[in-house]
N, C-alpha and C positions, 0 to 999 in steps of 0.2 A: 158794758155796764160798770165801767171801771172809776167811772167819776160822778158816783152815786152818793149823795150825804144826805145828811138827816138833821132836820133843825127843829129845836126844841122850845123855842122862845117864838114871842107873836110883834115880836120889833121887825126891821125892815122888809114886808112879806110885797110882795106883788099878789093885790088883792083880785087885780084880773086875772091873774096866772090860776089862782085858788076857784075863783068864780070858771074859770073854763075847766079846769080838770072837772068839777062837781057837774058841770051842763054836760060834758062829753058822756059821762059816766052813767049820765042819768037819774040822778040822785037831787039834782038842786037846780032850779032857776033863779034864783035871789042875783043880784046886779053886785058888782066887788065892792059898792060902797056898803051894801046891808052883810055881803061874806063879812067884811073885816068887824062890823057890829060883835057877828055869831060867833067868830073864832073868839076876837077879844074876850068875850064874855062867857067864854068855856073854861074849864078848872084845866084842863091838859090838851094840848094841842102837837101835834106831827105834821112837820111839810117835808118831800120828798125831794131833792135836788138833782137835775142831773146835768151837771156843772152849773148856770146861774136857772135854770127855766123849773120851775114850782111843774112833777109830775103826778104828784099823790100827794094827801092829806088826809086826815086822819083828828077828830077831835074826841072830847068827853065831858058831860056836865058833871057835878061831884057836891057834896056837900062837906068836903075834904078828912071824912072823916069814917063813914059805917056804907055811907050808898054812894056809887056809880054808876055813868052810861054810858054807853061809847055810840059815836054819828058821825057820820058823814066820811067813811071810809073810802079812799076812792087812788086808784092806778091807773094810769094811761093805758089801753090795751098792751103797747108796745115793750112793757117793762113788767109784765105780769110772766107769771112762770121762769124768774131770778132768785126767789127768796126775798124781795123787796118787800112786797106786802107783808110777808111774815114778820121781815124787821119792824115793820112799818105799827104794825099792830104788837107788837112784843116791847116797841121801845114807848106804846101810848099806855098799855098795862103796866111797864115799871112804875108808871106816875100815879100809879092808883093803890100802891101796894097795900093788903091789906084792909081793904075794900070790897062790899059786894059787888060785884060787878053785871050790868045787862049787857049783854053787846046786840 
Protein backbone atom coordinates (compact mmCIF):
# COMPACT_ATOMS: atom_id res chain seq x y z
CA UNK A 1 0.00 0.00 0.00
CA UNK A 2 2.83 2.06 -0.36
CA UNK A 3 1.77 4.02 -3.35
CA UNK A 4 -1.48 5.13 -1.94
CA UNK A 5 -2.49 9.16 -2.64
CA UNK A 6 -5.21 11.09 -2.15
CA UNK A 7 -6.66 13.79 -4.51
CA UNK A 8 -8.44 16.69 -3.56
CA UNK A 9 -9.60 18.55 -6.50
CA UNK A 10 -12.28 17.16 -9.27
CA UNK A 11 -9.74 18.10 -12.46
CA UNK A 12 -8.27 15.20 -14.38
CA UNK A 13 -10.45 12.30 -12.61
CA UNK A 14 -11.23 8.94 -14.65
CA UNK A 15 -14.88 9.20 -14.44
CA UNK A 16 -15.10 5.28 -15.28
CA UNK A 17 -12.53 4.48 -12.59
CA UNK A 18 -15.13 6.60 -10.10
CA UNK A 19 -18.22 5.10 -11.78
CA UNK A 20 -16.68 1.29 -11.12
CA UNK A 21 -15.49 1.74 -7.61
CA UNK A 22 -19.16 3.07 -6.75
CA UNK A 23 -20.95 -0.11 -8.97
CA UNK A 24 -18.31 -2.58 -7.22
CA UNK A 25 -19.25 -1.23 -3.77
CA UNK A 26 -22.76 -1.27 -4.25
CA UNK A 27 -23.68 2.15 -3.71
CA UNK A 28 -24.15 3.61 -7.31
CA UNK A 29 -25.26 2.61 -10.95
CA UNK A 30 -25.08 6.05 -12.49
CA UNK A 31 -22.71 5.80 -16.00
CA UNK A 32 -19.13 8.09 -15.38
CA UNK A 33 -20.65 10.58 -17.72
CA UNK A 34 -23.74 11.42 -14.81
CA UNK A 35 -20.45 10.30 -11.84
CA UNK A 36 -18.59 13.39 -13.14
CA UNK A 37 -22.19 15.62 -13.11
CA UNK A 38 -22.42 14.34 -9.18
CA UNK A 39 -18.77 14.79 -7.95
CA UNK A 40 -18.52 18.25 -9.97
CA UNK A 41 -21.39 19.40 -8.19
CA UNK A 42 -20.41 18.47 -4.64
CA UNK A 43 -18.95 21.06 -2.09
CA UNK A 44 -15.91 18.43 -1.07
CA UNK A 45 -14.84 15.50 -2.89
CA UNK A 46 -11.91 12.53 -2.20
CA UNK A 47 -10.50 10.11 -4.87
CA UNK A 48 -8.25 7.31 -3.71
CA UNK A 49 -5.10 6.47 -5.75
CA UNK A 50 -3.23 3.65 -5.83
CA UNK A 51 -0.40 4.77 -8.12
CA UNK A 52 -2.75 6.05 -11.42
CA UNK A 53 -6.12 3.70 -10.91
CA UNK A 54 -9.14 5.85 -8.81
CA UNK A 55 -9.83 2.96 -5.72
CA UNK A 56 -12.05 4.98 -3.30
CA UNK A 57 -14.08 8.00 -3.34
CA UNK A 58 -15.52 9.81 -1.01
CA UNK A 59 -17.83 13.08 -1.57
CA UNK A 60 -20.15 15.90 0.43
CA UNK A 61 -22.86 18.39 -0.42
CA UNK A 62 -22.42 21.58 1.84
CA UNK A 63 -24.07 24.75 1.90
CA UNK A 64 -20.42 25.89 2.74
CA UNK A 65 -21.14 27.26 5.71
CA UNK A 66 -23.60 25.69 9.00
CA UNK A 67 -24.78 22.26 7.09
CA UNK A 68 -23.13 19.10 5.58
CA UNK A 69 -23.47 15.63 4.00
CA UNK A 70 -21.14 13.30 3.22
CA UNK A 71 -22.17 10.29 0.08
CA UNK A 72 -20.95 8.16 -1.74
CA UNK A 73 -18.14 6.65 0.46
CA UNK A 74 -16.53 3.82 -1.26
CA UNK A 75 -12.90 1.22 -1.11
CA UNK A 76 -12.17 -1.41 -3.17
CA UNK A 77 -12.45 -4.46 -0.97
CA UNK A 78 -8.64 -5.14 -1.50
CA UNK A 79 -7.48 -1.93 0.26
CA UNK A 80 -9.99 -1.76 3.15
CA UNK A 81 -8.40 -2.66 6.70
CA UNK A 82 -4.97 -0.15 5.72
CA UNK A 83 -6.27 3.00 7.48
CA UNK A 84 -7.17 4.18 3.96
CA UNK A 85 -10.76 4.71 4.48
CA UNK A 86 -10.10 6.34 7.59
CA UNK A 87 -7.81 8.70 5.70
CA UNK A 88 -10.24 8.70 3.10
CA UNK A 89 -12.98 10.10 5.31
CA UNK A 90 -10.78 12.35 7.74
CA UNK A 91 -9.21 14.10 4.76
CA UNK A 92 -13.38 14.75 3.29
CA UNK A 93 -14.15 16.21 7.04
CA UNK A 94 -11.15 18.56 7.03
CA UNK A 95 -13.13 20.21 4.16
CA UNK A 96 -16.16 20.73 6.12
CA UNK A 97 -14.59 22.08 9.19
CA UNK A 98 -16.74 23.53 11.34
CA UNK A 99 -19.85 22.24 9.96
CA UNK A 100 -22.81 20.12 10.94
CA UNK A 101 -22.12 17.23 9.60
CA UNK A 102 -24.57 13.88 8.33
CA UNK A 103 -22.63 11.25 7.35
Amino acid sequence: MDNITYKLTKGDVNWQEVSDVLRRSGLSDYSAGEQEIIFKNSYAVVFVYDEDKIVGVGRALSDGICQAAVYNVALDEEYQGYGIGRRLITLLLDQLKGQNIIL
